[in-house]
Backbone as CSV, one residue per row, in Angstrom:
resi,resn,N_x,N_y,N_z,CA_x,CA_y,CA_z,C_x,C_y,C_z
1,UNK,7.897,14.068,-5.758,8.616,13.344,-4.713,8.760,11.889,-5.122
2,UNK,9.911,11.381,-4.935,10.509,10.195,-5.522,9.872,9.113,-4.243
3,UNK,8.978,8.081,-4.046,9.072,6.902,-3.876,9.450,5.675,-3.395
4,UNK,10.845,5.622,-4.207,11.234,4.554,-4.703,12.511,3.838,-3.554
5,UNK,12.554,4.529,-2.864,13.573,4.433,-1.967,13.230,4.189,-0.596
6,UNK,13.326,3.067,-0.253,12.290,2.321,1.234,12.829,3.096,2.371
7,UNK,11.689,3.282,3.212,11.831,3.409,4.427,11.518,2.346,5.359
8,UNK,12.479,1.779,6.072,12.144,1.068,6.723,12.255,1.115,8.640
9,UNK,11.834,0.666,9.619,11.516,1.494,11.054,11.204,0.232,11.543
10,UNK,12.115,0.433,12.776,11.554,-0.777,13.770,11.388,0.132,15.374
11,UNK,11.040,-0.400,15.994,10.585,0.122,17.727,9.944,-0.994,18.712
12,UNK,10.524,-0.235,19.275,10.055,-1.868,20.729,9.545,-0.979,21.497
13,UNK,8.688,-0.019,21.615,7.081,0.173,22.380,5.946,0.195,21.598
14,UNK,4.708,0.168,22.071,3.587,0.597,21.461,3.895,1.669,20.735
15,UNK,4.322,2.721,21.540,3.800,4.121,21.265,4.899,4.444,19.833
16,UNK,5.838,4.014,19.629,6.626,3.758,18.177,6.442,3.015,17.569
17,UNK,5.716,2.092,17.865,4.853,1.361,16.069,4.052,1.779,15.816
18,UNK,3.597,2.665,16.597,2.323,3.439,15.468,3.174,4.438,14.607
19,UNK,4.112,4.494,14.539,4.674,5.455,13.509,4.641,4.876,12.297
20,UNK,5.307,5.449,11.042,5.084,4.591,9.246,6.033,3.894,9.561
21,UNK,6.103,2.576,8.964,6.302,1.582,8.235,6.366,1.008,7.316
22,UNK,6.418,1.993,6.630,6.353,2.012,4.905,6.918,0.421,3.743
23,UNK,8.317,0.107,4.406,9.169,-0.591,3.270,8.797,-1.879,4.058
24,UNK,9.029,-2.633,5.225,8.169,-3.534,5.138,6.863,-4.100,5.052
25,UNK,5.642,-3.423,5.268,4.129,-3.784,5.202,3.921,-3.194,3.329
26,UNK,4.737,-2.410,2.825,4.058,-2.160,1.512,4.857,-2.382,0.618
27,UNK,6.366,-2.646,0.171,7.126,-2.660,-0.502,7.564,-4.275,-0.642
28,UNK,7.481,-4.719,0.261,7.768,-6.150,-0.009,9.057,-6.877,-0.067
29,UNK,9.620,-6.484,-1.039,10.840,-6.792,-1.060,11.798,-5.855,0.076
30,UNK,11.763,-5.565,0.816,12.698,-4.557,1.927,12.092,-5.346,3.159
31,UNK,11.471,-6.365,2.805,11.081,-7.396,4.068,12.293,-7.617,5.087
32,UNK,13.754,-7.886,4.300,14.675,-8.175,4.902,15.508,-7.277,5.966
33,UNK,14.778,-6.250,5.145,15.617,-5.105,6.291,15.526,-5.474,7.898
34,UNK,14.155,-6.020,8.103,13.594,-6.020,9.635,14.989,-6.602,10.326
35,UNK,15.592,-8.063,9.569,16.134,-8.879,10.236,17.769,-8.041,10.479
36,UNK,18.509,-7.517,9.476,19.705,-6.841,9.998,18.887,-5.011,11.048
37,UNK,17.598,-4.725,11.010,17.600,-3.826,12.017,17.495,-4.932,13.994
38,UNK,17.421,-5.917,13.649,16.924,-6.682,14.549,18.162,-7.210,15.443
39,UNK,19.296,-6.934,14.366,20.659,-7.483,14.633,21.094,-5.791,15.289
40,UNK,20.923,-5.216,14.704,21.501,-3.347,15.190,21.133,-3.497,16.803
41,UNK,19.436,-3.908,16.743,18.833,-3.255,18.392,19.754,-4.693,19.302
42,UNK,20.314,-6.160,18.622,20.915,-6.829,19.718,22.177,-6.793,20.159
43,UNK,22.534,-6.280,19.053,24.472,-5.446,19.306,24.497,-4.261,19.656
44,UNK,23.882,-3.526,19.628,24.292,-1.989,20.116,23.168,-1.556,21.226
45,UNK,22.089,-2.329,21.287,21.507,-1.876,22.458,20.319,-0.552,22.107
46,UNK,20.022,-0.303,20.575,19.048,0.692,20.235,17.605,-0.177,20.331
47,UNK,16.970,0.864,21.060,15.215,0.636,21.053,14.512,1.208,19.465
48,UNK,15.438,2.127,18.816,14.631,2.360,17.677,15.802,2.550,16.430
49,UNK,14.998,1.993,14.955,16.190,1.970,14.109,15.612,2.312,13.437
50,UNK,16.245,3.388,12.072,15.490,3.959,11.360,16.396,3.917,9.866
51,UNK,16.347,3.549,8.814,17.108,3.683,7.549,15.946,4.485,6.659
52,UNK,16.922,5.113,6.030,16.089,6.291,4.948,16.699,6.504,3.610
53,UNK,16.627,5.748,2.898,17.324,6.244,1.661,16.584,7.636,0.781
54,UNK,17.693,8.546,0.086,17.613,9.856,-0.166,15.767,9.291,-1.214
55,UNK,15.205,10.588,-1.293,13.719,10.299,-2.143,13.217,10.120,-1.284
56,UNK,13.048,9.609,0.632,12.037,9.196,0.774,11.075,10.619,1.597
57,UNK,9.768,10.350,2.014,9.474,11.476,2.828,9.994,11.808,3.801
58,UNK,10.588,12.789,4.318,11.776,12.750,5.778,10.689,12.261,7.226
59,UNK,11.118,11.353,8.037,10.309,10.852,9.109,10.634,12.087,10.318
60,UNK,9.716,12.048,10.742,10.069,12.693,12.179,10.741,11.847,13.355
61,UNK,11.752,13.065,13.867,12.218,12.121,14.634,12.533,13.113,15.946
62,UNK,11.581,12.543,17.013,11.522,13.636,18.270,11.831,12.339,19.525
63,UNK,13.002,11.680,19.595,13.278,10.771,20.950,14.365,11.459,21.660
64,UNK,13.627,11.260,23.148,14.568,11.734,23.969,15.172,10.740,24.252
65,UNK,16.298,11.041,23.480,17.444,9.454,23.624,18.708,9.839,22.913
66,UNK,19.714,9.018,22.642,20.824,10.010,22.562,20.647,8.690,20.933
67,UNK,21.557,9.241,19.950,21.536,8.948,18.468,22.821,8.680,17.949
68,UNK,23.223,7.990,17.256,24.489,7.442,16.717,23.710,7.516,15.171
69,UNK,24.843,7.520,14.234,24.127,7.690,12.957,25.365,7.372,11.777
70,UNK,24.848,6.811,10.850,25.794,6.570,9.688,25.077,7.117,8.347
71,UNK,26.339,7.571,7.738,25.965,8.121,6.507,25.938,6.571,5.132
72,UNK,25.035,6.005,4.435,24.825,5.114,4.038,25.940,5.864,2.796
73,UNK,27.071,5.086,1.899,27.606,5.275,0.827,27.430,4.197,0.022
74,UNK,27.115,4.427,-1.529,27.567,3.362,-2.570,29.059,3.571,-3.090
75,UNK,29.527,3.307,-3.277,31.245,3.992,-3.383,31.409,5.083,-2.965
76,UNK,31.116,6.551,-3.589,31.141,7.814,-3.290,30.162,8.455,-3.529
77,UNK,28.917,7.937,-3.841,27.589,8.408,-3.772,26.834,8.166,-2.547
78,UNK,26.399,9.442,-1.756,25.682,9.293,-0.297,24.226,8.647,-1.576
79,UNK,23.688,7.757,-0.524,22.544,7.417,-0.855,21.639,7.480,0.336
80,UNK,21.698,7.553,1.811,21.152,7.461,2.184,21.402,7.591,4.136
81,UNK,20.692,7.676,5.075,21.358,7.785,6.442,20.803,6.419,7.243
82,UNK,21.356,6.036,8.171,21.127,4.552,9.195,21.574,5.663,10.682
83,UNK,20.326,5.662,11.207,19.996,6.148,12.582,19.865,5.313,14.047
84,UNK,20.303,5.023,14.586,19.741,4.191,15.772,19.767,5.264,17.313
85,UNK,18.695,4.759,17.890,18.239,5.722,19.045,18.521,4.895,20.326
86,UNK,18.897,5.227,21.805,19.096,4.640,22.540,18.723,5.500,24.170
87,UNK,18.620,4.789,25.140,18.676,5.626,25.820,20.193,5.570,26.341
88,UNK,21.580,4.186,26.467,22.251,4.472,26.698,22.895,2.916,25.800
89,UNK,23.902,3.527,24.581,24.499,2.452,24.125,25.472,1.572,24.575
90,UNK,25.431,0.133,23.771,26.549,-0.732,24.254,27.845,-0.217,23.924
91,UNK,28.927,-0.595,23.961,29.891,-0.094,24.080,30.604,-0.565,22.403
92,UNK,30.937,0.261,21.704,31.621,0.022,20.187,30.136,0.282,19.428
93,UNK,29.485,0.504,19.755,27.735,0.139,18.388,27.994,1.154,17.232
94,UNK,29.384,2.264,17.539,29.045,3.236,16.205,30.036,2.235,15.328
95,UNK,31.183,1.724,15.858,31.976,0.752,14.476,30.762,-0.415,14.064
96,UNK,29.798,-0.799,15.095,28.855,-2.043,14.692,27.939,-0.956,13.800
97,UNK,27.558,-0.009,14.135,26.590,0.663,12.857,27.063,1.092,11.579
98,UNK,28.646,1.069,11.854,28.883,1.149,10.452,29.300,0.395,9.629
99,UNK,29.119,-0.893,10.199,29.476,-2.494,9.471,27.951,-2.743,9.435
100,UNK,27.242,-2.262,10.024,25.517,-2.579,9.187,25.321,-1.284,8.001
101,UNK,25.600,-0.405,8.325,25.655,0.129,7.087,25.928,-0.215,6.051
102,UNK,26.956,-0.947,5.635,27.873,-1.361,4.436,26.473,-2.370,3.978
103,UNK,26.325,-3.480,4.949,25.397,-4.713,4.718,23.687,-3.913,3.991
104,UNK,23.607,-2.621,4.668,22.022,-2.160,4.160,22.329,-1.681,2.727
105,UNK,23.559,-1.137,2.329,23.804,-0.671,1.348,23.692,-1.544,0.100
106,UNK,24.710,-2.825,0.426,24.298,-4.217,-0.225,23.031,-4.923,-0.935
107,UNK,22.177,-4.676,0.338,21.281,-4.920,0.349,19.676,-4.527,-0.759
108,UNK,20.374,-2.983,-0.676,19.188,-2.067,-1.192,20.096,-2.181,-2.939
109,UNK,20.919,-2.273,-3.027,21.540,-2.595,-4.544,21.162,-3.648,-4.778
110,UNK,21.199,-5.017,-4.259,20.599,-5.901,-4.837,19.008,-6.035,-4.689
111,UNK,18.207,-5.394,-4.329,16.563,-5.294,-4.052,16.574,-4.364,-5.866
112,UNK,17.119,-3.282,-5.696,17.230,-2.957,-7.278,17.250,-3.422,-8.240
113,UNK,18.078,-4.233,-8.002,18.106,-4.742,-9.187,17.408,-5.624,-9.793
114,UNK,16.867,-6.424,-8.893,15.636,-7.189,-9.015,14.260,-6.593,-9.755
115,UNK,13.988,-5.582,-8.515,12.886,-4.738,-8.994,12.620,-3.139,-9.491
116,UNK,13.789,-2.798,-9.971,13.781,-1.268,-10.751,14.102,-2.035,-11.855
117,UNK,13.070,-0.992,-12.388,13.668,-0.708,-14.163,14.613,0.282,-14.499
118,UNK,15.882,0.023,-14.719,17.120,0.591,-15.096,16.838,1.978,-15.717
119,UNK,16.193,2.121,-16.619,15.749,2.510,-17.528,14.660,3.851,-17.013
120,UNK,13.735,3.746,-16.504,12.884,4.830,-16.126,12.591,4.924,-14.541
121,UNK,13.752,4.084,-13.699,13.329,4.300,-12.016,12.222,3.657,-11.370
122,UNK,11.189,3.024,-12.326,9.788,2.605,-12.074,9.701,0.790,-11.187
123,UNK,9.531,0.876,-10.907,9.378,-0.563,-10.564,9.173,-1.579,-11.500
124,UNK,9.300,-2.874,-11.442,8.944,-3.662,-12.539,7.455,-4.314,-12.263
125,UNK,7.105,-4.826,-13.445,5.916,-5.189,-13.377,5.372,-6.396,-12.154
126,UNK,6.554,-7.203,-11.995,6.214,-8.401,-10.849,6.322,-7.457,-9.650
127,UNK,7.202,-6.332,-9.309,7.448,-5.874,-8.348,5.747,-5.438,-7.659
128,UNK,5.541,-4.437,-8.993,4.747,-3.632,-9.153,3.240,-4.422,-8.709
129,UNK,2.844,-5.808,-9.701,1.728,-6.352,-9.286,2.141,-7.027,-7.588
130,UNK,3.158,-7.359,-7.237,2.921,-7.810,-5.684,2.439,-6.758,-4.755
131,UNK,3.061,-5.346,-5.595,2.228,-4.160,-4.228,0.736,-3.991,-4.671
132,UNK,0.416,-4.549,-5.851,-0.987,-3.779,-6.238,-2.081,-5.136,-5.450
133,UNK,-1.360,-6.101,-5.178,-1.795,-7.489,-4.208,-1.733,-6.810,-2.901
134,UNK,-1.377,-6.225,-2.444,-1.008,-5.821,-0.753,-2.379,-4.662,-0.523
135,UNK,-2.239,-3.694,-1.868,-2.894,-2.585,-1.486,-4.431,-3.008,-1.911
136,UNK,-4.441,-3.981,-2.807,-5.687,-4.679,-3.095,-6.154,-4.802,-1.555
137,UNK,-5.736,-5.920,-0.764,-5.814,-6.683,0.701,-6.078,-5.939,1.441
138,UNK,-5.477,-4.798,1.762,-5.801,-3.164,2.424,-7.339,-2.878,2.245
139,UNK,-7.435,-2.808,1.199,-8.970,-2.074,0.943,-10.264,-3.084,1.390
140,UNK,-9.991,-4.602,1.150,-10.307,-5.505,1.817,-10.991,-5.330,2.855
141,UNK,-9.533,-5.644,3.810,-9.534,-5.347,5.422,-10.228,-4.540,5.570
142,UNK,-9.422,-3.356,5.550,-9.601,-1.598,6.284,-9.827,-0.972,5.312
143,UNK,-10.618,-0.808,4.268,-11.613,0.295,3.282,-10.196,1.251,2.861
144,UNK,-9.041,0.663,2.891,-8.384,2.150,2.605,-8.219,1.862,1.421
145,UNK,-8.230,3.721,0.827,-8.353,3.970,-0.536,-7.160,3.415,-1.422
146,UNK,-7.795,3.202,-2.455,-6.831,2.668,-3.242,-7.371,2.628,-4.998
147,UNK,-6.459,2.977,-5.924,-6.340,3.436,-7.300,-5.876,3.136,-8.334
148,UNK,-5.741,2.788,-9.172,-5.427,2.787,-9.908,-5.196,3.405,-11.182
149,UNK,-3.781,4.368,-12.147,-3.618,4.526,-12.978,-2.977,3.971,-14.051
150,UNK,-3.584,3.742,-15.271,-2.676,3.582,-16.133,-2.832,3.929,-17.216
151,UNK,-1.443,4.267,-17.773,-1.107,5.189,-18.783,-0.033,4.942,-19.948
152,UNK,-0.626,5.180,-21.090,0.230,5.017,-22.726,0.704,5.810,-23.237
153,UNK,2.051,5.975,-23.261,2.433,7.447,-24.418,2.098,7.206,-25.622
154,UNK,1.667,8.483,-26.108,1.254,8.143,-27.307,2.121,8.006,-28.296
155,UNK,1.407,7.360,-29.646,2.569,7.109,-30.931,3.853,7.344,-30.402
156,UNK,4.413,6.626,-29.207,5.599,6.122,-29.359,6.394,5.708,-30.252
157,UNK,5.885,4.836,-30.648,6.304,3.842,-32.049,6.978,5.090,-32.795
158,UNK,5.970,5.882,-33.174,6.556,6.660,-34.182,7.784,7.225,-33.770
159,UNK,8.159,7.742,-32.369,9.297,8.198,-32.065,10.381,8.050,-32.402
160,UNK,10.074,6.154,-32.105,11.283,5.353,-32.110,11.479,5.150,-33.579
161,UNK,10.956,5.162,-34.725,10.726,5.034,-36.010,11.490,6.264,-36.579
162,UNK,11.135,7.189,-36.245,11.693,8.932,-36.616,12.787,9.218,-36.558
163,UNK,12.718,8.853,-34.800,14.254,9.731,-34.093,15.131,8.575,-33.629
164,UNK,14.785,7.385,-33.429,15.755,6.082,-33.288,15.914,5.808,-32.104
165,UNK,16.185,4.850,-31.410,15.575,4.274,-30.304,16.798,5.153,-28.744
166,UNK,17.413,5.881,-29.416,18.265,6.495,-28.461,17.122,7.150,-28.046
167,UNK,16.593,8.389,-28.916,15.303,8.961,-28.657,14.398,8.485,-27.896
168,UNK,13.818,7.212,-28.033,12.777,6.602,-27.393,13.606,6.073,-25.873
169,UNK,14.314,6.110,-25.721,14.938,5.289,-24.556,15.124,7.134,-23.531
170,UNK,15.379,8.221,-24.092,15.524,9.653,-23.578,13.758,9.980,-22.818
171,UNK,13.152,9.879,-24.133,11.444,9.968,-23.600,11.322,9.240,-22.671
172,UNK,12.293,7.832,-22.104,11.394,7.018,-21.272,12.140,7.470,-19.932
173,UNK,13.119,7.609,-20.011,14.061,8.438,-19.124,13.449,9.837,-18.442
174,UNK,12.964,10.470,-18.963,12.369,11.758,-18.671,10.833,11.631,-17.977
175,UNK,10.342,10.141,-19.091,8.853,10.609,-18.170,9.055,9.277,-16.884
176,UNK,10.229,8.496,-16.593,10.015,8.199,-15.302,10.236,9.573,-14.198
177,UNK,11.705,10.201,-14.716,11.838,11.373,-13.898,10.832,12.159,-13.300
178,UNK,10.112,12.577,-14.254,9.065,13.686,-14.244,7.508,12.363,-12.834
179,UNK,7.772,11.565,-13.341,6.451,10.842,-12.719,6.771,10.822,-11.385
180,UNK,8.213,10.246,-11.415,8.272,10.241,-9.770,8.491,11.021,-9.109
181,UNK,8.879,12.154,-9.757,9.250,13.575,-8.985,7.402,14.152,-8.364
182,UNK,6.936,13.769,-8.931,5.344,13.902,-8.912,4.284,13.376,-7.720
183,UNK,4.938,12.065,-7.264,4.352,11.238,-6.383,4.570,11.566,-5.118
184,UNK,3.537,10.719,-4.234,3.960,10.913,-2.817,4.866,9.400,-2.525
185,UNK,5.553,9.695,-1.139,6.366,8.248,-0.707,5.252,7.161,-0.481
186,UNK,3.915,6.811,-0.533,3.182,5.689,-0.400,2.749,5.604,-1.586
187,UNK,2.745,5.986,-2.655,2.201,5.847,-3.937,3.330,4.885,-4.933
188,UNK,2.561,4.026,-5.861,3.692,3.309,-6.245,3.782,3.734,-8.052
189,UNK,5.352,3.171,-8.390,5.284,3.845,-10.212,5.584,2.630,-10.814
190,UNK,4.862,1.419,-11.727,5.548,0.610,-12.386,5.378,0.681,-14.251
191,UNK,6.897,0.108,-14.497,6.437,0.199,-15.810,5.851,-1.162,-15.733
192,UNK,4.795,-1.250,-16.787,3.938,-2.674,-17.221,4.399,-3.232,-18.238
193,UNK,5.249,-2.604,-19.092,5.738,-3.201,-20.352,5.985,-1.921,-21.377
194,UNK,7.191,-2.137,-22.230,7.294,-0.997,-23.163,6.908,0.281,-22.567
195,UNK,6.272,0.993,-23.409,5.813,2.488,-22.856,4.328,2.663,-22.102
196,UNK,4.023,1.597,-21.122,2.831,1.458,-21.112,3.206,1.452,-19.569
197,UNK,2.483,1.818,-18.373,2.986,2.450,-17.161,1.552,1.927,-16.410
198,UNK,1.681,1.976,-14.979,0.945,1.845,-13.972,1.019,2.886,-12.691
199,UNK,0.353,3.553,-12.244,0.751,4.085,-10.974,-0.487,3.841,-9.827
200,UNK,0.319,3.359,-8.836,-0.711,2.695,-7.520,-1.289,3.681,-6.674
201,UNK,-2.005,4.128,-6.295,-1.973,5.796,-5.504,-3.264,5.762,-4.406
202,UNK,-3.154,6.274,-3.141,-3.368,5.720,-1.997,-4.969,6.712,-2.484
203,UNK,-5.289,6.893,-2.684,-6.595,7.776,-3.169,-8.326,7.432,-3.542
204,UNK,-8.994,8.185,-3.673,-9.984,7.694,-4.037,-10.096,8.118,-5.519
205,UNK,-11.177,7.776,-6.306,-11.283,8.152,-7.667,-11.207,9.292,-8.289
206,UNK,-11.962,10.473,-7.370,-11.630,12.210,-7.522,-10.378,11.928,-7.595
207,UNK,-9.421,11.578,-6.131,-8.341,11.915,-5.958,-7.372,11.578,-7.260
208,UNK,-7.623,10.296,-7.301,-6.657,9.677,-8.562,-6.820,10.396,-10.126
209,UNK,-8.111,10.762,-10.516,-8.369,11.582,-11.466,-7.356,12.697,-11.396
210,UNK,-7.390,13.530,-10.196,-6.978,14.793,-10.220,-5.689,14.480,-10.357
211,UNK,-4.858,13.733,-9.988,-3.435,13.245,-10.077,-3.249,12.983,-11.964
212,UNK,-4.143,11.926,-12.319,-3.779,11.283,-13.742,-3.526,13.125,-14.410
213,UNK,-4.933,13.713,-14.445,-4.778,14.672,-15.251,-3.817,16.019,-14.830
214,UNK,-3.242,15.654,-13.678,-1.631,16.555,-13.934,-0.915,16.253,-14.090
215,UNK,-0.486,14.731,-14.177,0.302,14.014,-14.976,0.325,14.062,-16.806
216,UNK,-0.773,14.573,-16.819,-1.429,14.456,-18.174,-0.802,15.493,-19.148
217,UNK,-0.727,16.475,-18.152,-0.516,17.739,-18.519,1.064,18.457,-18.254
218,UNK,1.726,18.015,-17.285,3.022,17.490,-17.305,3.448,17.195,-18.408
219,UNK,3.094,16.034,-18.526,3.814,15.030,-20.235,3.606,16.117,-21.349
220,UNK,2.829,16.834,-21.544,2.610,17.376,-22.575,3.716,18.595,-22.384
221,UNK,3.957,19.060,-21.162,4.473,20.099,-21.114,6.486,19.471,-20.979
222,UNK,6.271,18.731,-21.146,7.928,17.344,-21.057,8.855,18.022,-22.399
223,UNK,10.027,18.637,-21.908,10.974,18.421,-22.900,12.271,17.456,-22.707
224,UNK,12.577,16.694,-23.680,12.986,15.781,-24.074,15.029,16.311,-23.971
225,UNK,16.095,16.288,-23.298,16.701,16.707,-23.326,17.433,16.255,-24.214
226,UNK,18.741,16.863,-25.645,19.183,16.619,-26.696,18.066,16.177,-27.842
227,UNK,16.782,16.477,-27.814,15.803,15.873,-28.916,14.759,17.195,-28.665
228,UNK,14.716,18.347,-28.451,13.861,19.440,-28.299,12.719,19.466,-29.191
229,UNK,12.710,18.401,-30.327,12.153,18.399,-31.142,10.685,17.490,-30.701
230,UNK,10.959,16.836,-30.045,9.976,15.621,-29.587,8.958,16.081,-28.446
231,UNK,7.602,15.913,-28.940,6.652,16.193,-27.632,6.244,14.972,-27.284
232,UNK,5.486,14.967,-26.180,5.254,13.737,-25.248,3.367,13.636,-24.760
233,UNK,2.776,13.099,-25.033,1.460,13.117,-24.607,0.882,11.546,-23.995
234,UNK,-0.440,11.298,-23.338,-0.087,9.983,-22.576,-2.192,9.711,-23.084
235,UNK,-2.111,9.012,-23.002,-3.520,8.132,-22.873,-3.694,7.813,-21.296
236,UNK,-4.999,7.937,-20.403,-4.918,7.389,-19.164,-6.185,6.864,-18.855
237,UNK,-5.937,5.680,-18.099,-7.325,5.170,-17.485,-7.474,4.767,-15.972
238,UNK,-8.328,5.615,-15.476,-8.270,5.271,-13.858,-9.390,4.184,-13.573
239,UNK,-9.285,3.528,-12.545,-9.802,2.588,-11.906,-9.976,2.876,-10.327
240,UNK,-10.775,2.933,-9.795,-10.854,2.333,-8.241,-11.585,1.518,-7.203
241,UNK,-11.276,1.143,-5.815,-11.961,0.428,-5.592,-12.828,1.241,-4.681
242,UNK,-13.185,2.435,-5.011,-14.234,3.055,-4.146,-16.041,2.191,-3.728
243,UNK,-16.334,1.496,-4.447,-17.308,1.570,-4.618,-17.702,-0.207,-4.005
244,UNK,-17.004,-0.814,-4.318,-16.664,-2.026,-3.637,-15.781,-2.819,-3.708
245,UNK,-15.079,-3.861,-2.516,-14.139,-4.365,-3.180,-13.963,-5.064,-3.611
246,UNK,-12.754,-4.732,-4.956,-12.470,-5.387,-5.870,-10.948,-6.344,-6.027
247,UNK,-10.807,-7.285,-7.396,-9.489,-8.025,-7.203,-8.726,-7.322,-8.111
248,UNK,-7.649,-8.029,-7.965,-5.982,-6.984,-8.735,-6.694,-7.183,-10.465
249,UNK,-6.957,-8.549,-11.059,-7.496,-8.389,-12.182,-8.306,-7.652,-12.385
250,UNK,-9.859,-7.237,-11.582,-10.658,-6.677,-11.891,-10.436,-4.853,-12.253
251,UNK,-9.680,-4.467,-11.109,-8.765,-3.011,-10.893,-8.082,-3.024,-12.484
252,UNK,-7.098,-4.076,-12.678,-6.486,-3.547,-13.507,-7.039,-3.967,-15.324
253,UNK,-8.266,-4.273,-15.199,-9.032,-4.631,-16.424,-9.646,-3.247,-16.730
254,UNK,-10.236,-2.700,-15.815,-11.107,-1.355,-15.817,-9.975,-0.724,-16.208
255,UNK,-9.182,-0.333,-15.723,-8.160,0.768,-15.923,-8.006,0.564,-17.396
256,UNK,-7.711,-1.201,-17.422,-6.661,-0.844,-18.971,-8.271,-0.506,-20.527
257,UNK,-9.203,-0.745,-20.036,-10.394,-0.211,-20.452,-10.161,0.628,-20.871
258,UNK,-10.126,1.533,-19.929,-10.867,3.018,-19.552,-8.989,3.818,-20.298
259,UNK,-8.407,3.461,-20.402,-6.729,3.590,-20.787,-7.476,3.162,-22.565
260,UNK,-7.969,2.523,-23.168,-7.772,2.333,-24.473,-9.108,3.497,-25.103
261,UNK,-10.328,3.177,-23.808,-11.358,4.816,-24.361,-10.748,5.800,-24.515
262,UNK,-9.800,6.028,-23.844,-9.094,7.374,-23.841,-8.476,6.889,-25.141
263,UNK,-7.747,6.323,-25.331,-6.731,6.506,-26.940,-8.023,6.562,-28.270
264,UNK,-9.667,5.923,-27.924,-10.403,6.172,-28.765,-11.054,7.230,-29.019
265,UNK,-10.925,7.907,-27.603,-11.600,9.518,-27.843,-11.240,10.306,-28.555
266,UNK,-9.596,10.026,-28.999,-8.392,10.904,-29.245,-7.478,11.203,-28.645
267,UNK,-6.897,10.205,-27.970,-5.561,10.543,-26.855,-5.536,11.179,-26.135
268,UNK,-4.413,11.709,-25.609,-4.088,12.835,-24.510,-5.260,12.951,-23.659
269,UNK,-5.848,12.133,-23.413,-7.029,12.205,-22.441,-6.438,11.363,-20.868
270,UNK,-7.779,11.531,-20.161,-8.044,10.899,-19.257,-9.449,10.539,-19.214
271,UNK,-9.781,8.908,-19.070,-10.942,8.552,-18.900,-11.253,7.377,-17.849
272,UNK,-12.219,7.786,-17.123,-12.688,7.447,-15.887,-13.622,6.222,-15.805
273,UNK,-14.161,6.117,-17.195,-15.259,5.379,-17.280,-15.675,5.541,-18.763
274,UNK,-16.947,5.571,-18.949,-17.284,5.227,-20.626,-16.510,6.500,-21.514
275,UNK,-16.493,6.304,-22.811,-16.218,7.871,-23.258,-16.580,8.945,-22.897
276,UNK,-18.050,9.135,-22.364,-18.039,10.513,-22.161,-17.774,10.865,-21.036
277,UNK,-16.867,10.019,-20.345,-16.040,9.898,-18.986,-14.432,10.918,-18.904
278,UNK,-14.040,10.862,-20.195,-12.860,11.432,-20.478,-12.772,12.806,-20.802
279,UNK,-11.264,12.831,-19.934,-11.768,14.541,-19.697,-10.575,15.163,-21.243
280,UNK,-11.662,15.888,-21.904,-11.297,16.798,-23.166,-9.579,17.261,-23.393
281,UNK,-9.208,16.760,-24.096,-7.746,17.416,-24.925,-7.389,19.018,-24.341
282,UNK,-6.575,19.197,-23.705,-6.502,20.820,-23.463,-5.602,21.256,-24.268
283,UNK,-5.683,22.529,-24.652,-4.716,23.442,-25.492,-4.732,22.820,-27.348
């Protein structure tokens, strides 16, 4: 499950802010959304607004209220739906929802571009360390779990050396695909640089383990489309803050640790902690 695509939710009772909130409290950059949903509930008269671009987890939506709705387009690609709930609308709000549509559409193209990597879907690294700052602060506060992976394909280099950087640019293409198809919508994917990856994941250390090493095993099982020839294997090092809390450097020092034991054990691993932390080469 893809991620990468904010959800963002506003509501004017109690009993609808306790629902997710995903793209403003964790994503950061979709901060802005609040202010054009803020403009929807003063022109059209909706108590609840909901935007969903395609990838995200589908929200529930049980109001007894009547619904106006726009289909979000980038030229001729649906990307996504703009919902507003009411108990009785102002008068014109579906032409006003679909002149906020156009503006969210805008919007979420230029948030892209900022913070996706073109290239593998992943977030970028500034993107990436401002959420690993938020979810740091989380664990803080309110003990919630939080993880860290990170992960190296292996002898890359050589790929790009062999088969030529079309090749290496296909591998990087495939294992964003494959990663984010993998995730849940609160979990985050950044690249850190070159072929060298991060994933943020709402979990505890079992949990995140059990994730790295089906990721692990995934990659290995990765074919490379037009290059059938090329296999894919990853180095990984988890980190968490189970145990007490910790800062974004400290999280991501352990990881990148416990990420280079693994390439000393012999790659294709996952390691948790010292070498004999890493779990054995399969097949």
């Amino acid at each position: 499950m893809s991620y990468h695509g904010p959800i963002a939710k506003s509501a004017s009772t109690a009993r609808l802010r306790s629902g997710r909130c995903d793209a403003p409290r964790d994503r950061g950059g979709f901060a802005h959304l609040e202010t054009i949903i803020g403009l929807i509930r003063q022109t059209t008269g909706a108590t609840e607004v909901l935007i969903q671009f395609h990838g995200d987890a589908p929200q529930p939506v049980a109001l007894k209220m009547a619904c106006i709705e726009v289909t979000l387009m980038d030229g001729r690609k649906r990307v996504g739906m703009l919902r507003a709930f009411a108990p009785v609308f102002q008068p014109g709000a579906q032409a006003l929802l679909e002149g906020f549509a156009t503006l969210i559409v805008e919007q979420h193209a230029l948030w892209a571009q900022a913070h996706i990597d073109v290239l593998t879907g992943a977030l970028t690294r500034r993107a990436f360390a401002d959420d690993m700052e938020r979810a740091v602060a989380r664990n803080r506060r309110n003990g919630d779990a939080c993880s860290l992976i990170m992960f190296d394909l292996d002898h890359f280099k050589k790929i790009n050396d062999t088969y030529g950087h079309l090749a290496g640019d296909a591998v990087l293409r495939a294992v964003g695909r494959l990663v984010r198809r993998e995730l849940r919508a609160e979990d985050r994917f950044g690249r850190l640089g070159g072929e060298e990856f991060g994933l943020l994941v709402a979990a505890d250390l079992t949990g995140a383990t059990e994730l790295a090493e089906r990721l692990r095993v995934a990659l290995r099982e990765l074919r490379i489309t037009g290059f059938d020839q090329i296999r894919v294997s990853a180095s990984m090092g988890v980190a968490s803050c189970d145990s007490e809390p910790v800062s974004v450097m400290t999280l991501m020092s352990q990881a990148d640790e416990r990420l280079y034991a693994a390439k000393n054990a012999g790659r294709d691993q996952v390691c948790t902690g010292a070498l004999s932390a890493c779990v054995a080469t399969l097949g």
